[in-house]
Chimera marker file (.cmm) of the C-alpha trace (Angstrom):
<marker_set name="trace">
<marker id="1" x="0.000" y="0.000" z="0.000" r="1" g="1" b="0" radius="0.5"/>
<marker id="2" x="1.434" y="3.263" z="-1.204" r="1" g="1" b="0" radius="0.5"/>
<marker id="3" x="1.399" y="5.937" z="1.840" r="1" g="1" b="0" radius="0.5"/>
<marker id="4" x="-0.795" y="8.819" z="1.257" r="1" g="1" b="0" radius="0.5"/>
<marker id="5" x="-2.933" y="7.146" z="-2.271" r="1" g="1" b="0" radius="0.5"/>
<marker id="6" x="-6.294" y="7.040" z="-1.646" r="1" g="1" b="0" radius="0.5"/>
<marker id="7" x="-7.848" y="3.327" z="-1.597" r="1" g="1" b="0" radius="0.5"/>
<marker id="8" x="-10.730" y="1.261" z="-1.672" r="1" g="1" b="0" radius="0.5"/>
<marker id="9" x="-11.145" y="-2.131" z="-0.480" r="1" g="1" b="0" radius="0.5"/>
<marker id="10" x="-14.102" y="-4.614" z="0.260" r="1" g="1" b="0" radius="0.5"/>
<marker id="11" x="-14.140" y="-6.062" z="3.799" r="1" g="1" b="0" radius="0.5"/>
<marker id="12" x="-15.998" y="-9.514" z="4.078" r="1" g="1" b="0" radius="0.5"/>
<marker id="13" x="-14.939" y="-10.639" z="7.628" r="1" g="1" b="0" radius="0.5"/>
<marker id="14" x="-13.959" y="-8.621" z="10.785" r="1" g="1" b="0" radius="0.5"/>
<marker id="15" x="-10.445" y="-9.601" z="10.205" r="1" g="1" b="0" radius="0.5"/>
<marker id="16" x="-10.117" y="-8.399" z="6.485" r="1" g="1" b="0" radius="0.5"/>
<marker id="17" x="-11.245" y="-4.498" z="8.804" r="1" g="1" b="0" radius="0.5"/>
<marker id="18" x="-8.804" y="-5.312" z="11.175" r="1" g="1" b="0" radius="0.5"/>
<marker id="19" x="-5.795" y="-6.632" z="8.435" r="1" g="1" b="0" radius="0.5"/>
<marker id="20" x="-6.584" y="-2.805" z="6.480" r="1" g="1" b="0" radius="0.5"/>
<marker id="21" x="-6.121" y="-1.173" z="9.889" r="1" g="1" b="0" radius="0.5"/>
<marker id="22" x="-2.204" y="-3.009" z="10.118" r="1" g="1" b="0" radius="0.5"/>
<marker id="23" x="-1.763" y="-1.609" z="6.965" r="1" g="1" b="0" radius="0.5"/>
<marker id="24" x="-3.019" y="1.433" z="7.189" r="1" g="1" b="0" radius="0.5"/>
<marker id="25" x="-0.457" y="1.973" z="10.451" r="1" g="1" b="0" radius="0.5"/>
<marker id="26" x="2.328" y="1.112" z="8.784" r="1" g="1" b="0" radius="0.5"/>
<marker id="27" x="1.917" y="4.191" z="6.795" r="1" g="1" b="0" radius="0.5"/>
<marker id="28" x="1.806" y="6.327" z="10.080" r="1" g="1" b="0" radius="0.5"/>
<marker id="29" x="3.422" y="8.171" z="12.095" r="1" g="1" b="0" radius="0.5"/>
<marker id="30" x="3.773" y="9.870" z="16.055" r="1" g="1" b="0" radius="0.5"/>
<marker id="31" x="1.554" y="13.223" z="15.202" r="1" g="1" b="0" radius="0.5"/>
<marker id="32" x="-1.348" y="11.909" z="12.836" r="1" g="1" b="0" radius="0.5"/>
<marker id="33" x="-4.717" y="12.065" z="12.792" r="1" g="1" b="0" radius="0.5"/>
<marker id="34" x="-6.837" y="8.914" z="11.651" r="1" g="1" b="0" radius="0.5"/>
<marker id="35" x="-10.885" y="9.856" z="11.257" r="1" g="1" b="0" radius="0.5"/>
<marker id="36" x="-12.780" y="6.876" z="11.399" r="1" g="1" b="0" radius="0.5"/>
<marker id="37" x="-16.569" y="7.687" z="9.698" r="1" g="1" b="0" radius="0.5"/>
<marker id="38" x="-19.403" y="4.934" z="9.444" r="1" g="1" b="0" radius="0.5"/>
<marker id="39" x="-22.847" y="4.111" z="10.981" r="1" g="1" b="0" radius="0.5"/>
<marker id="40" x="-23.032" y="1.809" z="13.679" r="1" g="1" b="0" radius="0.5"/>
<marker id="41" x="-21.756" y="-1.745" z="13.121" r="1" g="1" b="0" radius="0.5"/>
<marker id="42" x="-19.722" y="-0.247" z="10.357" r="1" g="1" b="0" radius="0.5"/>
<marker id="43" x="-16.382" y="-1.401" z="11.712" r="1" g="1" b="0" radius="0.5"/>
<marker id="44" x="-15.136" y="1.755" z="12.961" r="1" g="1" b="0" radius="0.5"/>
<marker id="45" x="-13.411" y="-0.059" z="16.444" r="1" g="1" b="0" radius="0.5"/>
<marker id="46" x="-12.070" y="-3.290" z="14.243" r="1" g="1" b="0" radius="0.5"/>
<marker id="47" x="-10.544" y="-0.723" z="12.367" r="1" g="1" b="0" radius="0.5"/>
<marker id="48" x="-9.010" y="0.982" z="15.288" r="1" g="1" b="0" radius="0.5"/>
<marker id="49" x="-8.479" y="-2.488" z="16.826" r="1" g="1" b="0" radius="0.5"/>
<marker id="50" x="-5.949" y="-3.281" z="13.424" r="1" g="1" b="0" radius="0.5"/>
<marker id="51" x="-4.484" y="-0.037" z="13.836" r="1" g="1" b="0" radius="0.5"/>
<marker id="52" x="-3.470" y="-0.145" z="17.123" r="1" g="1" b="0" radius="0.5"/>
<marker id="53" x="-2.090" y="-4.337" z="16.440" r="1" g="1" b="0" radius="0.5"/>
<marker id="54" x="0.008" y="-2.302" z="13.542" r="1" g="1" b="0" radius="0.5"/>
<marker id="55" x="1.091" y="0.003" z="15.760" r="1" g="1" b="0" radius="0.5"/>
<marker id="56" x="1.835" y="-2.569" z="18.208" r="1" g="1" b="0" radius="0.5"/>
<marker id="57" x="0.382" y="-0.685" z="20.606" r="1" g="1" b="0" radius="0.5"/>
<marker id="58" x="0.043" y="-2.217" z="24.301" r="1" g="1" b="0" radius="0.5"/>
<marker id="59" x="-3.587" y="-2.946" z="25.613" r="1" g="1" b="0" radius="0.5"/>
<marker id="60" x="-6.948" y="-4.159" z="24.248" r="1" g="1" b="0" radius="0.5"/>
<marker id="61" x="-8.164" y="-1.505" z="22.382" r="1" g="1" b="0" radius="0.5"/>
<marker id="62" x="-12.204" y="-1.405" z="22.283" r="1" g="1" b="0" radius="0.5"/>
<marker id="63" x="-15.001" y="1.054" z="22.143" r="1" g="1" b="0" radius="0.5"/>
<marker id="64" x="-14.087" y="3.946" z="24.128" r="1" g="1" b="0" radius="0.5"/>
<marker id="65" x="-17.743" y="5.222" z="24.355" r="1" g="1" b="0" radius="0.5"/>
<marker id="66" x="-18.367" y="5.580" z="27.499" r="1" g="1" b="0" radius="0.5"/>
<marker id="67" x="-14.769" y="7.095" z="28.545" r="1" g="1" b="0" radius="0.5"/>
<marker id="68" x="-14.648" y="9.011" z="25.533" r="1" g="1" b="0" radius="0.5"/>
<marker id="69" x="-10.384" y="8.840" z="25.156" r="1" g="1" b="0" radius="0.5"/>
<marker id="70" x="-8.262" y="5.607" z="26.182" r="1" g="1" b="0" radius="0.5"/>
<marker id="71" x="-5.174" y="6.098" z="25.779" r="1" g="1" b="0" radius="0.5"/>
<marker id="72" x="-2.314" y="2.927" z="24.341" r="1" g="1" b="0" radius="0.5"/>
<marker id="73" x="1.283" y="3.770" z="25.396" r="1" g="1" b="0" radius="0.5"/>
<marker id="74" x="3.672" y="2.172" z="22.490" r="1" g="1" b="0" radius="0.5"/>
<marker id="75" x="5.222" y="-1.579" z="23.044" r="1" g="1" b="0" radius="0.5"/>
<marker id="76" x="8.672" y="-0.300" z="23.073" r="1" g="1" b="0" radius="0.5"/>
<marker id="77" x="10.575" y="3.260" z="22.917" r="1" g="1" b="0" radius="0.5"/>
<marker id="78" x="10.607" y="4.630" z="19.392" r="1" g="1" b="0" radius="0.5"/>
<marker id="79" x="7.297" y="3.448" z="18.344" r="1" g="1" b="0" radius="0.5"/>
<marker id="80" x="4.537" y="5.860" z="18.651" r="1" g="1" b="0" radius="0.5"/>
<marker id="81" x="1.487" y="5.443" z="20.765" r="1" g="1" b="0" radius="0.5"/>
<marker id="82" x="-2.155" y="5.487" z="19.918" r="1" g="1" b="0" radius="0.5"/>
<marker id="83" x="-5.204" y="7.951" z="21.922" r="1" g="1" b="0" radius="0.5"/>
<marker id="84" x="-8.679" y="6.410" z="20.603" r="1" g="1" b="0" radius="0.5"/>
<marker id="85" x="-11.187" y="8.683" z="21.131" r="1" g="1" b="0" radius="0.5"/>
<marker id="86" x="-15.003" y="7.825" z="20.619" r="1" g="1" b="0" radius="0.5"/>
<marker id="87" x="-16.546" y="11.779" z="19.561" r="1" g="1" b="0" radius="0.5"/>
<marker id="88" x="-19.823" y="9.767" z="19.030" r="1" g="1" b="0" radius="0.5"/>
<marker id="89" x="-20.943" y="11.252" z="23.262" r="1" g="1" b="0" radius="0.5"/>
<marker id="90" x="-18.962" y="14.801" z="22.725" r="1" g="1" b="0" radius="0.5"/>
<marker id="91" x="-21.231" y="17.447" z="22.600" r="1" g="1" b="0" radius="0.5"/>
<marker id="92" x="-19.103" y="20.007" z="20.662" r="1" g="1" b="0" radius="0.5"/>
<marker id="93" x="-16.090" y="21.877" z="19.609" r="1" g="1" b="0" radius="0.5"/>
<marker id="94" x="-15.584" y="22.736" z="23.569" r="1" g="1" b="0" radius="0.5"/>
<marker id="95" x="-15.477" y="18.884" z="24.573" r="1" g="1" b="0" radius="0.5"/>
<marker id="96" x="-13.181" y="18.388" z="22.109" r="1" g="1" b="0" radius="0.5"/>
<marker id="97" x="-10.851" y="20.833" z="23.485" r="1" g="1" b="0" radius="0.5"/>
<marker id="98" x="-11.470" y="19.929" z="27.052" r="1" g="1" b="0" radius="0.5"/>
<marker id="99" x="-9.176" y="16.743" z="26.034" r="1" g="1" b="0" radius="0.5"/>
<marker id="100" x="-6.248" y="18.069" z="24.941" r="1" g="1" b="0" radius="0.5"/>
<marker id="101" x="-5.646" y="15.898" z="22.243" r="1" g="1" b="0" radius="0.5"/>
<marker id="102" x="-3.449" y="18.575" z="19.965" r="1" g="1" b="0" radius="0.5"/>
<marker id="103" x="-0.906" y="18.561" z="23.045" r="1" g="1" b="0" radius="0.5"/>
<marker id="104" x="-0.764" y="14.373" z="22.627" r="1" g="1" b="0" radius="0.5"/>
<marker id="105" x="-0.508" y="14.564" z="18.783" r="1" g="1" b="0" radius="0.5"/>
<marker id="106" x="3.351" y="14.656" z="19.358" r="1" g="1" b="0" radius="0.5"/>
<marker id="107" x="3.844" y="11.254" z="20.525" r="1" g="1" b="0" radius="0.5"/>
<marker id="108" x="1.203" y="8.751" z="19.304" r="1" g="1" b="0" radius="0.5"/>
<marker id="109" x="-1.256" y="8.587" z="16.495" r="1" g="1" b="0" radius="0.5"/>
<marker id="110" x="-4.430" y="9.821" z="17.114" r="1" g="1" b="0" radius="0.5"/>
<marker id="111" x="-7.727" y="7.685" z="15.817" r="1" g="1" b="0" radius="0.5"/>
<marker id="112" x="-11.213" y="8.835" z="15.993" r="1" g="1" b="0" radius="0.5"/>
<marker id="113" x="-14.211" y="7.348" z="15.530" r="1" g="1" b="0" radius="0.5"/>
<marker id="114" x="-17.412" y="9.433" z="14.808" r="1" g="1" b="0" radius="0.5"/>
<marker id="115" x="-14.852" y="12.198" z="14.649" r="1" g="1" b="0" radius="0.5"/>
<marker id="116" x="-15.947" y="13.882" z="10.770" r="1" g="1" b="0" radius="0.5"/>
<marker id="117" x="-16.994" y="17.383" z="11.308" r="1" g="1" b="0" radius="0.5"/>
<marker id="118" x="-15.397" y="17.202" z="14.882" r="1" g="1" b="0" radius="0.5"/>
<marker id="119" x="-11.844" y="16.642" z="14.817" r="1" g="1" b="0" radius="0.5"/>
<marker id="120" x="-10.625" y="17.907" z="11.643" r="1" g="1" b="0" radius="0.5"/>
<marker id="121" x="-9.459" y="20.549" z="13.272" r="1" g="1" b="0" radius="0.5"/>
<marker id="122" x="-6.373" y="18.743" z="15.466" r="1" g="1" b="0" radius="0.5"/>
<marker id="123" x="-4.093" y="18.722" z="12.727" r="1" g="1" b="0" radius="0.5"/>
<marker id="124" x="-3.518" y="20.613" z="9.232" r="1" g="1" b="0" radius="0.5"/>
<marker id="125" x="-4.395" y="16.868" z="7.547" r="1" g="1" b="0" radius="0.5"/>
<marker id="126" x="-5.807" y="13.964" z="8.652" r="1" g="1" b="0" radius="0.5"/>
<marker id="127" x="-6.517" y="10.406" z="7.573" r="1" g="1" b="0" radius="0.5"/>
<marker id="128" x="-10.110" y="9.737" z="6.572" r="1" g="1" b="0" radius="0.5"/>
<marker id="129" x="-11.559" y="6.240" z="6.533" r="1" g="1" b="0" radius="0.5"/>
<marker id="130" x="-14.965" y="6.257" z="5.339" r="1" g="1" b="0" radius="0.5"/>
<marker id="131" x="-16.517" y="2.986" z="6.632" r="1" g="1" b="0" radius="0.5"/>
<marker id="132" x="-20.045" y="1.483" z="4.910" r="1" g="1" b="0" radius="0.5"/>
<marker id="133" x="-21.842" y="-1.487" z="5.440" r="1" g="1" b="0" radius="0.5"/>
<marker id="134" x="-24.143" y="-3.069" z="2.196" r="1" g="1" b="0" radius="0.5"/>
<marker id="135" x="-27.415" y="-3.258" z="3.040" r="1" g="1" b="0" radius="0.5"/>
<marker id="136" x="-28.860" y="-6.411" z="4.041" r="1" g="1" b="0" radius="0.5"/>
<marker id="137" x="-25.343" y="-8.123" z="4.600" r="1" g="1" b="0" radius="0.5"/>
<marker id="138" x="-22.277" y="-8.310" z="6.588" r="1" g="1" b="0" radius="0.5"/>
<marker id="139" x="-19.679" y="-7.347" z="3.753" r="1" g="1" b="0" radius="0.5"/>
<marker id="140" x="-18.251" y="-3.614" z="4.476" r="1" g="1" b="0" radius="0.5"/>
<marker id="141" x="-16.500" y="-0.945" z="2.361" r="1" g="1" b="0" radius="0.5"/>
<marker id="142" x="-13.776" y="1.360" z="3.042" r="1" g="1" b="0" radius="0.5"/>
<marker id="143" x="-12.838" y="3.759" z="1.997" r="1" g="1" b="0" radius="0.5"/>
<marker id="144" x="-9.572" y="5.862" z="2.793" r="1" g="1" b="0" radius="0.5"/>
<marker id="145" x="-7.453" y="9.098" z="1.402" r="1" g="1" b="0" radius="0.5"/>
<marker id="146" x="-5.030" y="11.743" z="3.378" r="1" g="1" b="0" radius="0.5"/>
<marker id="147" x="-7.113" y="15.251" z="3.252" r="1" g="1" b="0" radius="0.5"/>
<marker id="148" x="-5.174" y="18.837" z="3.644" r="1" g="1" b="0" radius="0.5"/>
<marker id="149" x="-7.151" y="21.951" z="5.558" r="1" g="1" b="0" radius="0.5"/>
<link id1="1" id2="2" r="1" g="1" b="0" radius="0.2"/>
<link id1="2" id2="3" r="1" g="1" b="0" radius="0.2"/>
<link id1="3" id2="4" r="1" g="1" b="0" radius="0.2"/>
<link id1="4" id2="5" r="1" g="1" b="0" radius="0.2"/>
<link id1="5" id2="6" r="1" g="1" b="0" radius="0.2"/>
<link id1="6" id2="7" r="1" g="1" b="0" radius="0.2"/>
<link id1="7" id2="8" r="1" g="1" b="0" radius="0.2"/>
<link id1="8" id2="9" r="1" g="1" b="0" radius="0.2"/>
<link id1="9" id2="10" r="1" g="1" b="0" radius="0.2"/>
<link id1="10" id2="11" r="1" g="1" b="0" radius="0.2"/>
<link id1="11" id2="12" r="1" g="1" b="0" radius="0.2"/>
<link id1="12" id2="13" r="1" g="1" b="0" radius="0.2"/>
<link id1="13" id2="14" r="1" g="1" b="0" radius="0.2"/>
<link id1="14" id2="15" r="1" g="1" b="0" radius="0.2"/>
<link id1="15" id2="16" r="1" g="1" b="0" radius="0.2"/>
<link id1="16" id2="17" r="1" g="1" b="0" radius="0.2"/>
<link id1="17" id2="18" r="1" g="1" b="0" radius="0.2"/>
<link id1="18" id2="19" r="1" g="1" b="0" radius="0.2"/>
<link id1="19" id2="20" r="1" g="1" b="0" radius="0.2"/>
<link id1="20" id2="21" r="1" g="1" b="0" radius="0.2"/>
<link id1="21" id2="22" r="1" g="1" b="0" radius="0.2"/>
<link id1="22" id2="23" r="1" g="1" b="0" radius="0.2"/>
<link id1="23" id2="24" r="1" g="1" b="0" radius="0.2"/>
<link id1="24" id2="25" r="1" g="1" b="0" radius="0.2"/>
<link id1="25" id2="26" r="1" g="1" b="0" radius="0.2"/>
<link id1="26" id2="27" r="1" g="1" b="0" radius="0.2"/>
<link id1="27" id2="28" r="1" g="1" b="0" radius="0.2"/>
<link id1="28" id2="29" r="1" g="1" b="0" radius="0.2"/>
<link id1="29" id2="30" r="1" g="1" b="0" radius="0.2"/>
<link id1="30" id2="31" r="1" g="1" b="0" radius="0.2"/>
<link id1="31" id2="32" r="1" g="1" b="0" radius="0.2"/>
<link id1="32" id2="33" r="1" g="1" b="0" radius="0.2"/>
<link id1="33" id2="34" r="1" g="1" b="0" radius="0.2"/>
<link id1="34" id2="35" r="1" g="1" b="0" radius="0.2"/>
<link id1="35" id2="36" r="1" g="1" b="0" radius="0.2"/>
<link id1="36" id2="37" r="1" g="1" b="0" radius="0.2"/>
<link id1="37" id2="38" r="1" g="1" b="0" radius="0.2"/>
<link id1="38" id2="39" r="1" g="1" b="0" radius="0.2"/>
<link id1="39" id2="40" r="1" g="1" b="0" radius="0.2"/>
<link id1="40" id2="41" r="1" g="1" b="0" radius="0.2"/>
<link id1="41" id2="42" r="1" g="1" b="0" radius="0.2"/>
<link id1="42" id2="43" r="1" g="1" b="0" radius="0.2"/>
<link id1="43" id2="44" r="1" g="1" b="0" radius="0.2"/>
<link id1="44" id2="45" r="1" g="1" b="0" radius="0.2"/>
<link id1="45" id2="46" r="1" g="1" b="0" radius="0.2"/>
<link id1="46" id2="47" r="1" g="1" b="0" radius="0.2"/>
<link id1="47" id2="48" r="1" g="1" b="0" radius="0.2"/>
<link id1="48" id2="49" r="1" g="1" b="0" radius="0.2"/>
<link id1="49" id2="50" r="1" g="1" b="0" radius="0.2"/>
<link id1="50" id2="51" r="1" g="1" b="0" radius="0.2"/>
<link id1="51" id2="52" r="1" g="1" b="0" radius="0.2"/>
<link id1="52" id2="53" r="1" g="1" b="0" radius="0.2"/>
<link id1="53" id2="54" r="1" g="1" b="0" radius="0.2"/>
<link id1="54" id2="55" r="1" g="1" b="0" radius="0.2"/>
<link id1="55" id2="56" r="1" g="1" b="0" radius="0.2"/>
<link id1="56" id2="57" r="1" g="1" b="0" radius="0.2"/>
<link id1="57" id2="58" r="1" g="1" b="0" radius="0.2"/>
<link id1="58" id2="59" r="1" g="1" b="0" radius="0.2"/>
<link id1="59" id2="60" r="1" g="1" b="0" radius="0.2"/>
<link id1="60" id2="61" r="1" g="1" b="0" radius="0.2"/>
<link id1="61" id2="62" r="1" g="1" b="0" radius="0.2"/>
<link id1="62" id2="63" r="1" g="1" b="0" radius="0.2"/>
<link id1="63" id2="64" r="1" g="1" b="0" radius="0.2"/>
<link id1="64" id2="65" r="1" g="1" b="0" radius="0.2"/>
<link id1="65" id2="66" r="1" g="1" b="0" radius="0.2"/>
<link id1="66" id2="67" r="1" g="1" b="0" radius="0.2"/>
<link id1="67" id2="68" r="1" g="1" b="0" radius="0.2"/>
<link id1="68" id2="69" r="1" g="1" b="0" radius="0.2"/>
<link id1="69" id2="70" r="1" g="1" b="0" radius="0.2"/>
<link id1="70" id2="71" r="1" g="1" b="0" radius="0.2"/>
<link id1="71" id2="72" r="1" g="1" b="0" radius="0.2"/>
<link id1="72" id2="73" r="1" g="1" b="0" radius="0.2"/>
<link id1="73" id2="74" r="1" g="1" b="0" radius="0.2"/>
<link id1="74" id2="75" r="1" g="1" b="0" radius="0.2"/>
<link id1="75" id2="76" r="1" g="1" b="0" radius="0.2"/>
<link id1="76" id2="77" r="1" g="1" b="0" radius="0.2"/>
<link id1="77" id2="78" r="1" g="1" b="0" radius="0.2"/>
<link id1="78" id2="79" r="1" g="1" b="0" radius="0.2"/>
<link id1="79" id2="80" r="1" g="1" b="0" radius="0.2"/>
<link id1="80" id2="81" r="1" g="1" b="0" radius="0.2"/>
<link id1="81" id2="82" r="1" g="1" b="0" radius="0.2"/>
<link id1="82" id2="83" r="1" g="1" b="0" radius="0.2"/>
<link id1="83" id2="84" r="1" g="1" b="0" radius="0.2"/>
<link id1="84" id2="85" r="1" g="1" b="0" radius="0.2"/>
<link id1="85" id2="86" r="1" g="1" b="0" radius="0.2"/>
<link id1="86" id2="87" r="1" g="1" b="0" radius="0.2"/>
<link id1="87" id2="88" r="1" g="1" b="0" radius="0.2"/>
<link id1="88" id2="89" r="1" g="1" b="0" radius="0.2"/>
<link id1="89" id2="90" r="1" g="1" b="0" radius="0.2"/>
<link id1="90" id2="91" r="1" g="1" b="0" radius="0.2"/>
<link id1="91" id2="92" r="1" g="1" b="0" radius="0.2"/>
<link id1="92" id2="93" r="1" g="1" b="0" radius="0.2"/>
<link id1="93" id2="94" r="1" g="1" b="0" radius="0.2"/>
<link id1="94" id2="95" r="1" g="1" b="0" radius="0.2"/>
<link id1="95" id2="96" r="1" g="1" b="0" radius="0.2"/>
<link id1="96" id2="97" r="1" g="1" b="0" radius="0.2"/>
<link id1="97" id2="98" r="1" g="1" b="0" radius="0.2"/>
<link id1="98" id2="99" r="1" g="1" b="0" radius="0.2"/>
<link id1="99" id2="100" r="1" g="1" b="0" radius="0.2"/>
<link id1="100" id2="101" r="1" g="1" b="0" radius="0.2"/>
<link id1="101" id2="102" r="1" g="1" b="0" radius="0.2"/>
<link id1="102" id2="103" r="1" g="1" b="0" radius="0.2"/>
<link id1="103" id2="104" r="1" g="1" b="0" radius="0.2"/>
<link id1="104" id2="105" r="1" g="1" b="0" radius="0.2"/>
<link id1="105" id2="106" r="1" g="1" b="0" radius="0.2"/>
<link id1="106" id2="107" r="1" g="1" b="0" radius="0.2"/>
<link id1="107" id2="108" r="1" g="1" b="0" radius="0.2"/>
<link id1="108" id2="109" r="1" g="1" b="0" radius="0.2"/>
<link id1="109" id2="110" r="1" g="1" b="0" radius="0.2"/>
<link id1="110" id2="111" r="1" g="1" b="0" radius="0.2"/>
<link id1="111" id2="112" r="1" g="1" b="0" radius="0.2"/>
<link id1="112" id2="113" r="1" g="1" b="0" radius="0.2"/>
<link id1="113" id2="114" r="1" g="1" b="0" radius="0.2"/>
<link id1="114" id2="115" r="1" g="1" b="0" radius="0.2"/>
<link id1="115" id2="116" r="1" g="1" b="0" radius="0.2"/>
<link id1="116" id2="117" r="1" g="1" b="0" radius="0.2"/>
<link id1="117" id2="118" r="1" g="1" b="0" radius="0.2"/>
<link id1="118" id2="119" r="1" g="1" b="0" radius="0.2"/>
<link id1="119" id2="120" r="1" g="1" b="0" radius="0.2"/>
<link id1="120" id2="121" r="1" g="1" b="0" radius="0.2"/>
<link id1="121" id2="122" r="1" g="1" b="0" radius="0.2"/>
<link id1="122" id2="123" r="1" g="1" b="0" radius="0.2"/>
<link id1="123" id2="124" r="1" g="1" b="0" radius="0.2"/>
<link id1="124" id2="125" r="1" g="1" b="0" radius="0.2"/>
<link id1="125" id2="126" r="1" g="1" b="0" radius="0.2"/>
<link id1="126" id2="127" r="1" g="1" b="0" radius="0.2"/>
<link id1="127" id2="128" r="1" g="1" b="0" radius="0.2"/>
<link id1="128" id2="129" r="1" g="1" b="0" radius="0.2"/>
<link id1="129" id2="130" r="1" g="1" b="0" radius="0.2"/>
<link id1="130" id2="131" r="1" g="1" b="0" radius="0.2"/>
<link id1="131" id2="132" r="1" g="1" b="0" radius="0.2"/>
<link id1="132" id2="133" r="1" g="1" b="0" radius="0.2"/>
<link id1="133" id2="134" r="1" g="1" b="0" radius="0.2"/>
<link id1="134" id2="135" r="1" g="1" b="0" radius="0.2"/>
<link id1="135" id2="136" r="1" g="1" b="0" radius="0.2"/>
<link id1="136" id2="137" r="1" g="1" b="0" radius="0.2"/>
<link id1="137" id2="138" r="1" g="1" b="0" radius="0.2"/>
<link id1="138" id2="139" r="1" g="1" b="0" radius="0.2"/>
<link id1="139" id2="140" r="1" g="1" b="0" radius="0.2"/>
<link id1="140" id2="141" r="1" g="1" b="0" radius="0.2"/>
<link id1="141" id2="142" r="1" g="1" b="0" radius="0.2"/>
<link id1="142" id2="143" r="1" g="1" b="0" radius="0.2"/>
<link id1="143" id2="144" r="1" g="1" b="0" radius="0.2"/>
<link id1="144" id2="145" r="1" g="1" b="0" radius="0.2"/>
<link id1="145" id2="146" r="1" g="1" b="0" radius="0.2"/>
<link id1="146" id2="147" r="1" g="1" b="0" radius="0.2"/>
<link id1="147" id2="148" r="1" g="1" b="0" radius="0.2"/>
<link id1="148" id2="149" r="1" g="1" b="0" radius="0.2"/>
</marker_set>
């Protein structure tokens, strides 16, 4: 996968979301922004679950819905770590704020689910992964390109 061309894959099983999300890390680095956009049961959190296993990130990562930000310190020095953040609860620009994420954006690789129209504004680009599920079926599409502000 070439770093910053946009793609588009079909995503059958939960692992083919989480397998994208190990590549898509590989192509990241300490300081970006990953904005994760889908319904629900779109694969948003597999996504960030693959991300974080590329970024071999320590804990579990899950939903972080009801904490809003979990933070995943790296495996090993070097490596950057990862702040999931679930905007899905926040109710604005000002809870957005309230978490500081621009001042963590220097050591780990920020992902954010239901984050489109919210946190754009953490860094001058961001990645966006566009996440849609067919009707009537389990099979998902993704979608993903760097955008510039």
């Amino acid at each position: 996968m070439e770093a910053g061309a946009p793609g588009a894959r079909t995503l059958v099983e939960v692992a083919d979301t989480e397998d994208l999300g190990r590549e898509l890390a590989a192509t990241l680095r300490a300081g970006d922004l990953v904005i994760l956009d889908g319904p629900l049961g779109a694969g948003k959190t597999a996504m960030a679950r693959g991300i974080g296993a590329g970024l071999q990130i320590l804990g579990r990562v899950s939903s972080p819905t009801f904490i809003i930000a979990r933070e995943h310190r790296p495996s090993r020095p070097g490596l950057p770590g990862m702040i999931h953040v679930d905007a899905y609860r926040l109710g604005g620009l000002d809870e957005l704020d309230a978490l500081d994420l621009d001042s963590d954006l220097t050591g780990a690789v920020i992902v954010v689910e239901w984050g489109e129209g919210v946190a754009e504004r953490l860094a001058d680009r961001h990645l966006r992964v566009r996440l849609r599920r067919e009707p009537e079926s389990d099979v998902r599409r993704a979608e993903w390109e760097w955008v510039d502000h």
